[in-house]
mmJSON file of the N, C-alpha and C atoms, coordinates in Angstrom:
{"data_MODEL":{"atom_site":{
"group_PDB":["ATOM","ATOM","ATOM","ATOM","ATOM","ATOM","ATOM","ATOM","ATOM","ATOM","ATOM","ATOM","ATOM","ATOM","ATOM","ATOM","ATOM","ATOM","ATOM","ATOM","ATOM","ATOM","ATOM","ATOM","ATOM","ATOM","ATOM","ATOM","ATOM","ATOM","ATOM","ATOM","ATOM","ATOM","ATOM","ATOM","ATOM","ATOM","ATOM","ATOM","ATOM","ATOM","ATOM","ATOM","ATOM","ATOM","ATOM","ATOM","ATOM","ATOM","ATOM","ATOM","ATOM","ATOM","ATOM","ATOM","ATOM","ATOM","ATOM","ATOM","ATOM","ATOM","ATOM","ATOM","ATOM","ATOM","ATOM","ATOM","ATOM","ATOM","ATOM","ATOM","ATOM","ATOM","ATOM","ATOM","ATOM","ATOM","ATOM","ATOM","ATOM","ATOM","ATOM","ATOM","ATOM","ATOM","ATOM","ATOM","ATOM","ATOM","ATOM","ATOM","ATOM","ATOM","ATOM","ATOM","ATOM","ATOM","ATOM","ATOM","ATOM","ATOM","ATOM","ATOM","ATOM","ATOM","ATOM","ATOM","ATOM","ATOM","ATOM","ATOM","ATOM","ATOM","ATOM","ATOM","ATOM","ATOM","ATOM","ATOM","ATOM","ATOM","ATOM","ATOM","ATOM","ATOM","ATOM","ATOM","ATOM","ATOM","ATOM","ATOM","ATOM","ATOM","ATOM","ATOM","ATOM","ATOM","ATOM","ATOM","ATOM","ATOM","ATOM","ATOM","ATOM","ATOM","ATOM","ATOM","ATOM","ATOM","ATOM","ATOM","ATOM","ATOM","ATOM","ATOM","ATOM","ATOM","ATOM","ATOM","ATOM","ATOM","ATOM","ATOM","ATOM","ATOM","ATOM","ATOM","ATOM","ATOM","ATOM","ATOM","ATOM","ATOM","ATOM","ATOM","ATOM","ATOM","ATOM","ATOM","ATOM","ATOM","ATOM","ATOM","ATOM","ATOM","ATOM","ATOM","ATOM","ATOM","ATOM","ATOM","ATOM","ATOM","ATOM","ATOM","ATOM","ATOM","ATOM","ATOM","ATOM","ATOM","ATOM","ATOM","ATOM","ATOM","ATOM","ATOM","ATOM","ATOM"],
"id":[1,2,3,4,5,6,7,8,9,10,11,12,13,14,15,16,17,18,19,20,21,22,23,24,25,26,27,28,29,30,31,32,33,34,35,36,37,38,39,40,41,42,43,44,45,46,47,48,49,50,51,52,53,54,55,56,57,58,59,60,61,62,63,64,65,66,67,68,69,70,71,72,73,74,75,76,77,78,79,80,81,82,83,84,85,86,87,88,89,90,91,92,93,94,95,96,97,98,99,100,101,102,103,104,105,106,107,108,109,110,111,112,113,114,115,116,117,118,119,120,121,122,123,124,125,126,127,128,129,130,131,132,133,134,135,136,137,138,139,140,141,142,143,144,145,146,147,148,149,150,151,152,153,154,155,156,157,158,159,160,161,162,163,164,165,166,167,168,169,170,171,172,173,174,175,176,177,178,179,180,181,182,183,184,185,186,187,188,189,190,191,192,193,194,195,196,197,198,199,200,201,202,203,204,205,206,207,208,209,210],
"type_symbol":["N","C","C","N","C","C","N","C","C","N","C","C","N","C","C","N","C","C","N","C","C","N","C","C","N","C","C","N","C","C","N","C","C","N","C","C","N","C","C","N","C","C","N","C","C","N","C","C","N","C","C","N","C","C","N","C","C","N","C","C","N","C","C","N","C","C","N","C","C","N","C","C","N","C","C","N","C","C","N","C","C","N","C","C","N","C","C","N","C","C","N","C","C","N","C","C","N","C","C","N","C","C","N","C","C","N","C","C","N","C","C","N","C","C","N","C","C","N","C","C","N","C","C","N","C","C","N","C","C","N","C","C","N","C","C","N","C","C","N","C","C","N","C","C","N","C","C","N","C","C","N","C","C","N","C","C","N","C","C","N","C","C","N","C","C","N","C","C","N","C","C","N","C","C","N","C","C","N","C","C","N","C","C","N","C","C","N","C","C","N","C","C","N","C","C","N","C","C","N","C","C","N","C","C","N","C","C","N","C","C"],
"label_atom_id":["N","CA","C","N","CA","C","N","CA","C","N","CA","C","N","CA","C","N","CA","C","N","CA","C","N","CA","C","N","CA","C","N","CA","C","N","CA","C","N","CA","C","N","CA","C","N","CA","C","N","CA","C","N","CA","C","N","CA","C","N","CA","C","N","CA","C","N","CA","C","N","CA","C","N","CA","C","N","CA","C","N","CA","C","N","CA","C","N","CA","C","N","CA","C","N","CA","C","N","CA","C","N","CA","C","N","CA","C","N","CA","C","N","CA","C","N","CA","C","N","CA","C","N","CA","C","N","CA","C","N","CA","C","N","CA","C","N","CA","C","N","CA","C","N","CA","C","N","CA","C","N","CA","C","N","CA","C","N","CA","C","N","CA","C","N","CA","C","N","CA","C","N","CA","C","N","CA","C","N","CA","C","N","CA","C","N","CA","C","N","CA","C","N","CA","C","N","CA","C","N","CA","C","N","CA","C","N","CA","C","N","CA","C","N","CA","C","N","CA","C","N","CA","C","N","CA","C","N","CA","C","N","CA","C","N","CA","C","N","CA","C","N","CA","C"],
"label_alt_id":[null,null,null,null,null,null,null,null,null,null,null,null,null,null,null,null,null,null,null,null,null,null,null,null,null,null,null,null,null,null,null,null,null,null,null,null,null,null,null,null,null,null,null,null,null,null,null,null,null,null,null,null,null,null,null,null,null,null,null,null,null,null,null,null,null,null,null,null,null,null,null,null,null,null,null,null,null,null,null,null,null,null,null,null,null,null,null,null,null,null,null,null,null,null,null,null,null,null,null,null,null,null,null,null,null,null,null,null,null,null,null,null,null,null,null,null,null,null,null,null,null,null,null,null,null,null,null,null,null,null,null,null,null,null,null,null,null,null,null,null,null,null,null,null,null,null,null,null,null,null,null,null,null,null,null,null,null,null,null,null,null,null,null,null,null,null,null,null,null,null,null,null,null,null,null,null,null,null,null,null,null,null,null,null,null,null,null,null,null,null,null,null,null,null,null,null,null,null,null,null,null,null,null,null,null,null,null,null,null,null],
"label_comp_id":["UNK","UNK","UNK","UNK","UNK","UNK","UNK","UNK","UNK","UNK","UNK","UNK","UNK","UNK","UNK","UNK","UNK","UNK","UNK","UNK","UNK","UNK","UNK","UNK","UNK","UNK","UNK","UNK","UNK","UNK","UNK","UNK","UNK","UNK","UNK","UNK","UNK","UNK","UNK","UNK","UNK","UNK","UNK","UNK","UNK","UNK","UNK","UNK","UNK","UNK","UNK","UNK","UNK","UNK","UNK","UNK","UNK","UNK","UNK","UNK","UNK","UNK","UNK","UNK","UNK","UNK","UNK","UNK","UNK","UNK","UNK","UNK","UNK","UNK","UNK","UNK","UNK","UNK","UNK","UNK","UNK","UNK","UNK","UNK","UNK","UNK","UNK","UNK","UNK","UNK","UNK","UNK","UNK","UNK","UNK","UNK","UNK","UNK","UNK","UNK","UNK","UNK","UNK","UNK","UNK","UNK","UNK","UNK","UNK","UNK","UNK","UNK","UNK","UNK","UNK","UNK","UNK","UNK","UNK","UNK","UNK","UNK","UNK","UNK","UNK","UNK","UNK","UNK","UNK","UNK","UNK","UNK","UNK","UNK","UNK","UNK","UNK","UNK","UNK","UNK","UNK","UNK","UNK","UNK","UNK","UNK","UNK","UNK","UNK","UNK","UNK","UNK","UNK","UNK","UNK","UNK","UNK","UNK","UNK","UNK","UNK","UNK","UNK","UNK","UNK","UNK","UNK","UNK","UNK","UNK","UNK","UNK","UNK","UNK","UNK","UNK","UNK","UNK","UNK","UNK","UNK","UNK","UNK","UNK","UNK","UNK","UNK","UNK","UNK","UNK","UNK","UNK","UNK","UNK","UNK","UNK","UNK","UNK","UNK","UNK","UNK","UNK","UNK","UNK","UNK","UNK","UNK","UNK","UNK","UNK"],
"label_asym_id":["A","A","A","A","A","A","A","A","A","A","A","A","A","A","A","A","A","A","A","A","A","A","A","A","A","A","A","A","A","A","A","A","A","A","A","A","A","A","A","A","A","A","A","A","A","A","A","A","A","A","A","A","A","A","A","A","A","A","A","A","A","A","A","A","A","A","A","A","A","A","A","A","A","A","A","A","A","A","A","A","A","A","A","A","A","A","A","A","A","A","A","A","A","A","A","A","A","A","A","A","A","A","A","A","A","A","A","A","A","A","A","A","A","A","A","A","A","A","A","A","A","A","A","A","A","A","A","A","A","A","A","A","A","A","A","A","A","A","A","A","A","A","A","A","A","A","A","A","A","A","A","A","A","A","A","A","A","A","A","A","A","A","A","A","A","A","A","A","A","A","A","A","A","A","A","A","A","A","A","A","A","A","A","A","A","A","A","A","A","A","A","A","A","A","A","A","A","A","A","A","A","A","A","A","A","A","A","A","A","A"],
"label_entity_id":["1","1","1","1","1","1","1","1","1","1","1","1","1","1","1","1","1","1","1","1","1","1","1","1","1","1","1","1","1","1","1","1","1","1","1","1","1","1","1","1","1","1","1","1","1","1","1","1","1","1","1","1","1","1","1","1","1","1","1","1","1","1","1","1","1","1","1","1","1","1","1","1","1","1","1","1","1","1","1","1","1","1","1","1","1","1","1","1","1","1","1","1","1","1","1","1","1","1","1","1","1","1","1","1","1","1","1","1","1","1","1","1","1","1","1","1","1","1","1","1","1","1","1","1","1","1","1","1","1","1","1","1","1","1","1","1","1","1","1","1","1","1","1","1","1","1","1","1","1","1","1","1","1","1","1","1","1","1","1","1","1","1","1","1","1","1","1","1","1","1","1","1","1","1","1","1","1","1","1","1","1","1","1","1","1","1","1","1","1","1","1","1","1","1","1","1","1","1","1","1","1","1","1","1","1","1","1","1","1","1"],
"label_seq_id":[1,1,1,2,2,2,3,3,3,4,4,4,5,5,5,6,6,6,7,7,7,8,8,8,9,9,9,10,10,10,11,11,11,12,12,12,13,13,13,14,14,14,15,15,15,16,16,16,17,17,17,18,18,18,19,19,19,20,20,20,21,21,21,22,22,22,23,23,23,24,24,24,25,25,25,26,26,26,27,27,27,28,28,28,29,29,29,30,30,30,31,31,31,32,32,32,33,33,33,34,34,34,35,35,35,36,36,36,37,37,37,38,38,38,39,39,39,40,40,40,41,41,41,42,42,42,43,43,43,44,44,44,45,45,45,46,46,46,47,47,47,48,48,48,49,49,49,50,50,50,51,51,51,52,52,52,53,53,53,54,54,54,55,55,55,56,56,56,57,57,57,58,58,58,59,59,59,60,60,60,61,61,61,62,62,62,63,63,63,64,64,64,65,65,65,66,66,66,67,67,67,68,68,68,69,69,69,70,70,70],
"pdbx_PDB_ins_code":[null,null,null,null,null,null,null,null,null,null,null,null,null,null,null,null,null,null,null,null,null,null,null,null,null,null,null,null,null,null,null,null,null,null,null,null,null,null,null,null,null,null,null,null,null,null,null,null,null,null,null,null,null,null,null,null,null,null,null,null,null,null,null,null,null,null,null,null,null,null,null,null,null,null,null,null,null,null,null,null,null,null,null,null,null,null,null,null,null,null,null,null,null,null,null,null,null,null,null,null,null,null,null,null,null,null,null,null,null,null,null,null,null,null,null,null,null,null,null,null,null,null,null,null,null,null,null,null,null,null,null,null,null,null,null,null,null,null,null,null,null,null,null,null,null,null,null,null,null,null,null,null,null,null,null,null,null,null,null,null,null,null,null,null,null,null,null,null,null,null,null,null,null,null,null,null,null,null,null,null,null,null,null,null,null,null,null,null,null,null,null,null,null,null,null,null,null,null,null,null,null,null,null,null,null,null,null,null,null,null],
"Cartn_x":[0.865,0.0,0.898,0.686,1.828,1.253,2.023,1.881,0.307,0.17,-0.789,-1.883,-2.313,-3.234,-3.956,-2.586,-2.543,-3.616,-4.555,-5.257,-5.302,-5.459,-6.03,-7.142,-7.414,-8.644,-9.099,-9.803,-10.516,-11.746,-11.736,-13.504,-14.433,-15.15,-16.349,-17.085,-17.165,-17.528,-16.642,-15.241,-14.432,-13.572,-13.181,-11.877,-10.952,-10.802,-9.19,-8.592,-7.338,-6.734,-6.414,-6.511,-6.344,-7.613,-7.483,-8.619,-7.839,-8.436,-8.319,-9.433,-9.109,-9.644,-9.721,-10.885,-10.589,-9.818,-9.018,-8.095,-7.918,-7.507,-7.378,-5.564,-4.77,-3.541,-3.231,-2.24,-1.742,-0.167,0.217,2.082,2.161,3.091,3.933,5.414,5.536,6.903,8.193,7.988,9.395,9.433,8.726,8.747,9.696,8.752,8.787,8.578,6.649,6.284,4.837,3.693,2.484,2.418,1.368,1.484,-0.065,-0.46,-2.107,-2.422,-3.864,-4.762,-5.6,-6.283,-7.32,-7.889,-8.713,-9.329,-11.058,-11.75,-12.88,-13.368,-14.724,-15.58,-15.744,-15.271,-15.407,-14.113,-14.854,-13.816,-13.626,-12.692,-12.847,-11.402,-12.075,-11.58,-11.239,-9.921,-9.353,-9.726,-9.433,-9.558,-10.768,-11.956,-13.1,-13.998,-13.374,-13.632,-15.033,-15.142,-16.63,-16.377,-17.178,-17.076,-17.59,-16.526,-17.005,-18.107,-18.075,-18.736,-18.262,-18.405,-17.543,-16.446,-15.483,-14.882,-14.712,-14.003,-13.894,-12.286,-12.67,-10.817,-10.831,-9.433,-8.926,-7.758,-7.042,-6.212,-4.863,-3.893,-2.747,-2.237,-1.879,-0.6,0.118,0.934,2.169,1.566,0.32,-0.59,-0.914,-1.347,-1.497,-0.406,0.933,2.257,2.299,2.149,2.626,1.69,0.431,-0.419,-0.2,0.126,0.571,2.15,3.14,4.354,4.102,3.106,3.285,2.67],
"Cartn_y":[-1.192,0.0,1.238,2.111,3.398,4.388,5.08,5.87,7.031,7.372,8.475,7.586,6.162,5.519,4.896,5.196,4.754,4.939,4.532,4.883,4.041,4.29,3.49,3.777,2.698,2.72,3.738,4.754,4.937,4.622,5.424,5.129,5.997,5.505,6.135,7.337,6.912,7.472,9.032,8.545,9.819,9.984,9.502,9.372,9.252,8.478,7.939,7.014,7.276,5.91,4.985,4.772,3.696,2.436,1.991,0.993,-0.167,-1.596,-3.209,-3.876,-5.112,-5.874,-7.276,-8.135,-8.862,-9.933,-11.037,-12.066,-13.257,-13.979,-15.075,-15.1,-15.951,-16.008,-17.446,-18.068,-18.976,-19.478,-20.525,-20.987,-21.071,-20.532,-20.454,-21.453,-22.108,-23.336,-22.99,-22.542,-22.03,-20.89,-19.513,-18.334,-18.495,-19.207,-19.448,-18.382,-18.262,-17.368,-17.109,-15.987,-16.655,-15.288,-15.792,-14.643,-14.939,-13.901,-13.254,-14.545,-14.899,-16.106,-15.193,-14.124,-13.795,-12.262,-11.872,-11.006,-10.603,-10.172,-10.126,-9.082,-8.646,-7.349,-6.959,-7.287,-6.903,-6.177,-4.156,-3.411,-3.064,-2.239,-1.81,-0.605,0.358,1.818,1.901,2.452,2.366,3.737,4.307,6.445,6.781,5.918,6.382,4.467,4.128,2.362,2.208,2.053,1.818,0.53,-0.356,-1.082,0.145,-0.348,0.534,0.238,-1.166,-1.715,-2.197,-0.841,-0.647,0.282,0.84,1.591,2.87,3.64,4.834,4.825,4.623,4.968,6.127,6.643,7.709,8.008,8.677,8.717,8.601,8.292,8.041,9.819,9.692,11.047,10.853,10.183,9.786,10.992,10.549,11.113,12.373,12.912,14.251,14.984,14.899,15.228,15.348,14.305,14.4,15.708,15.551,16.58,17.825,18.107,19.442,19.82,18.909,19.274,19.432,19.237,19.589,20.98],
"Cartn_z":[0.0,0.0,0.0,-0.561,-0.943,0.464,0.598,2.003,1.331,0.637,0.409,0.674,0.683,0.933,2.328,3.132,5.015,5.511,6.121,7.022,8.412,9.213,10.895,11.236,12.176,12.919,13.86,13.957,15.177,15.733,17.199,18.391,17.411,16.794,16.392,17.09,18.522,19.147,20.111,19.934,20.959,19.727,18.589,17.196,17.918,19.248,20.074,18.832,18.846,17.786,18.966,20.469,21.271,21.26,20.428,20.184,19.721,20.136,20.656,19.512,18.774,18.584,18.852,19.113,19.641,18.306,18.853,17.863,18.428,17.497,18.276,17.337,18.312,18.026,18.227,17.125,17.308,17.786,17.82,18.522,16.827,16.373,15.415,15.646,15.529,15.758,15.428,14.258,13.138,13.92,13.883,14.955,16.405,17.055,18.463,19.308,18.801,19.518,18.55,19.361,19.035,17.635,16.594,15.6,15.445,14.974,14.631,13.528,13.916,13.453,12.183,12.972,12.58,13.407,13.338,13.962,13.843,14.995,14.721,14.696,14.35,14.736,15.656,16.738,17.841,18.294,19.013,19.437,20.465,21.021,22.329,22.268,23.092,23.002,24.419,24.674,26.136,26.323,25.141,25.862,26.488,25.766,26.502,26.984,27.192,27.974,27.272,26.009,25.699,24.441,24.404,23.358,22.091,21.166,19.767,18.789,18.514,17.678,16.19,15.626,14.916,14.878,13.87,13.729,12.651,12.896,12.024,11.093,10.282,9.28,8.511,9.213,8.647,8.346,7.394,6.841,8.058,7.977,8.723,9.115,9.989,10.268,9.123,8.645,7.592,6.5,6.071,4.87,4.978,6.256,6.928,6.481,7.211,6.978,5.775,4.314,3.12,2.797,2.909,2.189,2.881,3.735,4.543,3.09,3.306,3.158,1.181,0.791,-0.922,-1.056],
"occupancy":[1.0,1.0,1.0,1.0,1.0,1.0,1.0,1.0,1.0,1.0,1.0,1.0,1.0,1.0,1.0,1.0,1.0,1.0,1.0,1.0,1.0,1.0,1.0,1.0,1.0,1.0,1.0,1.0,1.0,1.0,1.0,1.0,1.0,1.0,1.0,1.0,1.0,1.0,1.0,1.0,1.0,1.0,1.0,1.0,1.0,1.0,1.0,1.0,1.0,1.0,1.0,1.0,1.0,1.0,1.0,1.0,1.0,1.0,1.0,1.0,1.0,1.0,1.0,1.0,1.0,1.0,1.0,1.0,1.0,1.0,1.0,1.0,1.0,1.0,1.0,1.0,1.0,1.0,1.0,1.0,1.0,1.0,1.0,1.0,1.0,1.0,1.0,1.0,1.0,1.0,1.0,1.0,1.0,1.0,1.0,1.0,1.0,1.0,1.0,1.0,1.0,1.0,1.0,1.0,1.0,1.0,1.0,1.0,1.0,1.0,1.0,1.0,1.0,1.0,1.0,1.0,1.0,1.0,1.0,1.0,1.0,1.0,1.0,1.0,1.0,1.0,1.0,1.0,1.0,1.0,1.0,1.0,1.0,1.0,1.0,1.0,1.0,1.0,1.0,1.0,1.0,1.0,1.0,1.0,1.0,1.0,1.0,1.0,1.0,1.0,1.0,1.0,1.0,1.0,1.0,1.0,1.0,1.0,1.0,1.0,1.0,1.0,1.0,1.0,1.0,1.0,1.0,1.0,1.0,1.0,1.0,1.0,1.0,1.0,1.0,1.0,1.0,1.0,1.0,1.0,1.0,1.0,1.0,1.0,1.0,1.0,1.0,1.0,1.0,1.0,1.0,1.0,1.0,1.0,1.0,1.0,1.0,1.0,1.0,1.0,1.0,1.0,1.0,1.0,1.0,1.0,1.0,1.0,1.0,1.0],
"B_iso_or_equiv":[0.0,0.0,0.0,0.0,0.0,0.0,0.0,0.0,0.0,0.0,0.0,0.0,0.0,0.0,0.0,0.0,0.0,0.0,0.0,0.0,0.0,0.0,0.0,0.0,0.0,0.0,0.0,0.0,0.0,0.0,0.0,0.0,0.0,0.0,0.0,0.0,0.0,0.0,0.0,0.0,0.0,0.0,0.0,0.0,0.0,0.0,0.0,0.0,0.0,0.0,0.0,0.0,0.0,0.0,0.0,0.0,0.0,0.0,0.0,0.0,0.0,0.0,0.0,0.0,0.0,0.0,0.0,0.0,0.0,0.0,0.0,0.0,0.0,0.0,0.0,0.0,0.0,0.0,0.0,0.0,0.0,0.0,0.0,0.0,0.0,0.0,0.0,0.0,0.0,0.0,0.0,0.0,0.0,0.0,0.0,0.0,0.0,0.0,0.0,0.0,0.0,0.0,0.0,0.0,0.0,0.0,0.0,0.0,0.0,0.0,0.0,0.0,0.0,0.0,0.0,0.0,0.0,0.0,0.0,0.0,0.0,0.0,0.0,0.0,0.0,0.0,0.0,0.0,0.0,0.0,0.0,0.0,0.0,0.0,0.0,0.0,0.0,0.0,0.0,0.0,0.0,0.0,0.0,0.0,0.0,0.0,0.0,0.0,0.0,0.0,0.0,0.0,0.0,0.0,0.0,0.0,0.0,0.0,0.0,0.0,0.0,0.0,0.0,0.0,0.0,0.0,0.0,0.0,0.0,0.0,0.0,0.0,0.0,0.0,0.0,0.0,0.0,0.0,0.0,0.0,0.0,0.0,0.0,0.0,0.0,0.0,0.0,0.0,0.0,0.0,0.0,0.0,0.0,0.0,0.0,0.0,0.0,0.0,0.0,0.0,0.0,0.0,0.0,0.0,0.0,0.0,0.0,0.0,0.0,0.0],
"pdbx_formal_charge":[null,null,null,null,null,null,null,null,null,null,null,null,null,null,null,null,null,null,null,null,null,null,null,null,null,null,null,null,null,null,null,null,null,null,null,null,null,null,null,null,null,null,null,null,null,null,null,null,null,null,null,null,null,null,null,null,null,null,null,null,null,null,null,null,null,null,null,null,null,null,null,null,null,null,null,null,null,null,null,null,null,null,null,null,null,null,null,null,null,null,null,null,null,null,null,null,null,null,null,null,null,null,null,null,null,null,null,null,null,null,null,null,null,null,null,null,null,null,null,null,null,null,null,null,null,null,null,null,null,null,null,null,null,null,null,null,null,null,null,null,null,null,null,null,null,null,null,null,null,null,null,null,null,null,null,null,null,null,null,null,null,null,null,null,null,null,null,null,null,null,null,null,null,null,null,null,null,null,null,null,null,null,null,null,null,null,null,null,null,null,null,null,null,null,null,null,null,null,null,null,null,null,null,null,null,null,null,null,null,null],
"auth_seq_id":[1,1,1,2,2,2,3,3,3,4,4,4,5,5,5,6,6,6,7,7,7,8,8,8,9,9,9,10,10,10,11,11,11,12,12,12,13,13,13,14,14,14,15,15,15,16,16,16,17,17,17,18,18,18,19,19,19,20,20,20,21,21,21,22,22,22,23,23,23,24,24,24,25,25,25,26,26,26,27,27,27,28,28,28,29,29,29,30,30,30,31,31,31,32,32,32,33,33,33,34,34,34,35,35,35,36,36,36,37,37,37,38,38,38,39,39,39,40,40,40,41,41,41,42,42,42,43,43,43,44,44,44,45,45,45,46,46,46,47,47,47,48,48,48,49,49,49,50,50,50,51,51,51,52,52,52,53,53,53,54,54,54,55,55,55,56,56,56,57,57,57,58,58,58,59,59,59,60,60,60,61,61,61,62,62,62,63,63,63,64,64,64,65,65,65,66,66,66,67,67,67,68,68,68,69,69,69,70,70,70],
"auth_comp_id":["UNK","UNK","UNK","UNK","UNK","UNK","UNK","UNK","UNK","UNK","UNK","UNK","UNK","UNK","UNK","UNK","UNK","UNK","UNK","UNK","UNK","UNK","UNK","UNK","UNK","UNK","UNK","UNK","UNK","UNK","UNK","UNK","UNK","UNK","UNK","UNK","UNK","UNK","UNK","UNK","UNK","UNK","UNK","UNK","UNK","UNK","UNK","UNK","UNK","UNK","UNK","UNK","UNK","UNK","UNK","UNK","UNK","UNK","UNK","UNK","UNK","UNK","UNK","UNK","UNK","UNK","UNK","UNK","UNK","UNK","UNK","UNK","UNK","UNK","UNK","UNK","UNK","UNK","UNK","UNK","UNK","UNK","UNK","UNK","UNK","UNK","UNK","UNK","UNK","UNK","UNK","UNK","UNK","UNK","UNK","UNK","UNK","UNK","UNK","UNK","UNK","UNK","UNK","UNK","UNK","UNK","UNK","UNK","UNK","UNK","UNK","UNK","UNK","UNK","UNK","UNK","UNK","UNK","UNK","UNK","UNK","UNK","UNK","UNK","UNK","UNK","UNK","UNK","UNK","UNK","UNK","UNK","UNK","UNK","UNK","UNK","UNK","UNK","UNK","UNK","UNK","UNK","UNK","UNK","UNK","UNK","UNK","UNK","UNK","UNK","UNK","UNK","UNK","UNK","UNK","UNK","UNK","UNK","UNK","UNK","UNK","UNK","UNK","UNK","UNK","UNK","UNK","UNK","UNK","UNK","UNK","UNK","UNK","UNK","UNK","UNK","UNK","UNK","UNK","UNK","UNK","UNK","UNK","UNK","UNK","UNK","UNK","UNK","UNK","UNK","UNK","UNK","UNK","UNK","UNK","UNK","UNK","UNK","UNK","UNK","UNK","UNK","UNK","UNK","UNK","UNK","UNK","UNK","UNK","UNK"],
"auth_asym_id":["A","A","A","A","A","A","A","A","A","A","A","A","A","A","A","A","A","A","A","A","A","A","A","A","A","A","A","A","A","A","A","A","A","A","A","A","A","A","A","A","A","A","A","A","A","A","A","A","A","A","A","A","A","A","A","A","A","A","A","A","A","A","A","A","A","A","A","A","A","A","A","A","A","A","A","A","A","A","A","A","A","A","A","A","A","A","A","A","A","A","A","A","A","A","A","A","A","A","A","A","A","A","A","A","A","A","A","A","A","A","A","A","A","A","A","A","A","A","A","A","A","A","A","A","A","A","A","A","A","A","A","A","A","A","A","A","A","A","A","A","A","A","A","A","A","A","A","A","A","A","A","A","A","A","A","A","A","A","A","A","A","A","A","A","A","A","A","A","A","A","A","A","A","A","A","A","A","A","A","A","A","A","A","A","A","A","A","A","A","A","A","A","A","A","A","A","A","A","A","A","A","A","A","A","A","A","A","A","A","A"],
"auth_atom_id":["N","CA","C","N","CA","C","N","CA","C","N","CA","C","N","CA","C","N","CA","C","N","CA","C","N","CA","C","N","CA","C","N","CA","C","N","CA","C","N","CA","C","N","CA","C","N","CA","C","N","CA","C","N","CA","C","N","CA","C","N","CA","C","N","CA","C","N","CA","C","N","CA","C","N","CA","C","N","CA","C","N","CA","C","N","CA","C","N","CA","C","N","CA","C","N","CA","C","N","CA","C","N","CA","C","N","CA","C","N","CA","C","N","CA","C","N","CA","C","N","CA","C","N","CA","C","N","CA","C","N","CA","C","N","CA","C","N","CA","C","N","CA","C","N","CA","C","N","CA","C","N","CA","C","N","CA","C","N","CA","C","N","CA","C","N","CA","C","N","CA","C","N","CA","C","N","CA","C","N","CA","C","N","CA","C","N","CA","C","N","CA","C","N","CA","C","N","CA","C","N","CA","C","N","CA","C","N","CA","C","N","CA","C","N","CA","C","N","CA","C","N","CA","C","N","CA","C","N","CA","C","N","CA","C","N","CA","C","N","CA","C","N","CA","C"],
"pdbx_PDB_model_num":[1,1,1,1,1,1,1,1,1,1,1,1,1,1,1,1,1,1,1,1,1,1,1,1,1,1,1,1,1,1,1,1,1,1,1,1,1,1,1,1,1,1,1,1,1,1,1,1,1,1,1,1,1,1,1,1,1,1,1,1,1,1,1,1,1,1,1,1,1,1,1,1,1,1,1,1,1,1,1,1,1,1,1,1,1,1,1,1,1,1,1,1,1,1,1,1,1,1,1,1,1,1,1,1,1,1,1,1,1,1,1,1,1,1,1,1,1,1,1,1,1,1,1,1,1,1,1,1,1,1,1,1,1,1,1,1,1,1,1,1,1,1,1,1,1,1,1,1,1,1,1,1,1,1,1,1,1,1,1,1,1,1,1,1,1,1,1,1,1,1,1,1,1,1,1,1,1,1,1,1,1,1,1,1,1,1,1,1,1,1,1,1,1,1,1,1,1,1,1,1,1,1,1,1,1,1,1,1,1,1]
}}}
């Protein structure tokens, strides 16, 4: 994905980017150590402790920065 395209997740509800999804993780052998299975719809926002539901995406800082600096 090229940087002008970045975006992250935010709380729908407060736009905290401190938000959790739930996952399930597996033992990786070759690793030796656990790596991401999967992930679900289900969120959770620490800034304001509320399940989200869903989420909000918005463009990255990275992208902010580029479009400021042209």
């Amino acid at each position: 994905m090229s940087n002008s395209n970045r975006e992250h997740p935010t709380c729908k509800y407060c736009g905290s980017s401190d938000v959790r999804a739930d996952a399930w993780a597996e033992w990786n052998d070759e690793k030796q150590e656990w790596t991401l299975a999967d992930t679900y719809e289900n969120f959770w926002c620490e800034a304001c402790e509320s399940d989200c539901g869903s989420l909000k995406w918005v463009p990255s800082p990275q992208q902010s920065n580029e479009v400021e600096a042209a």
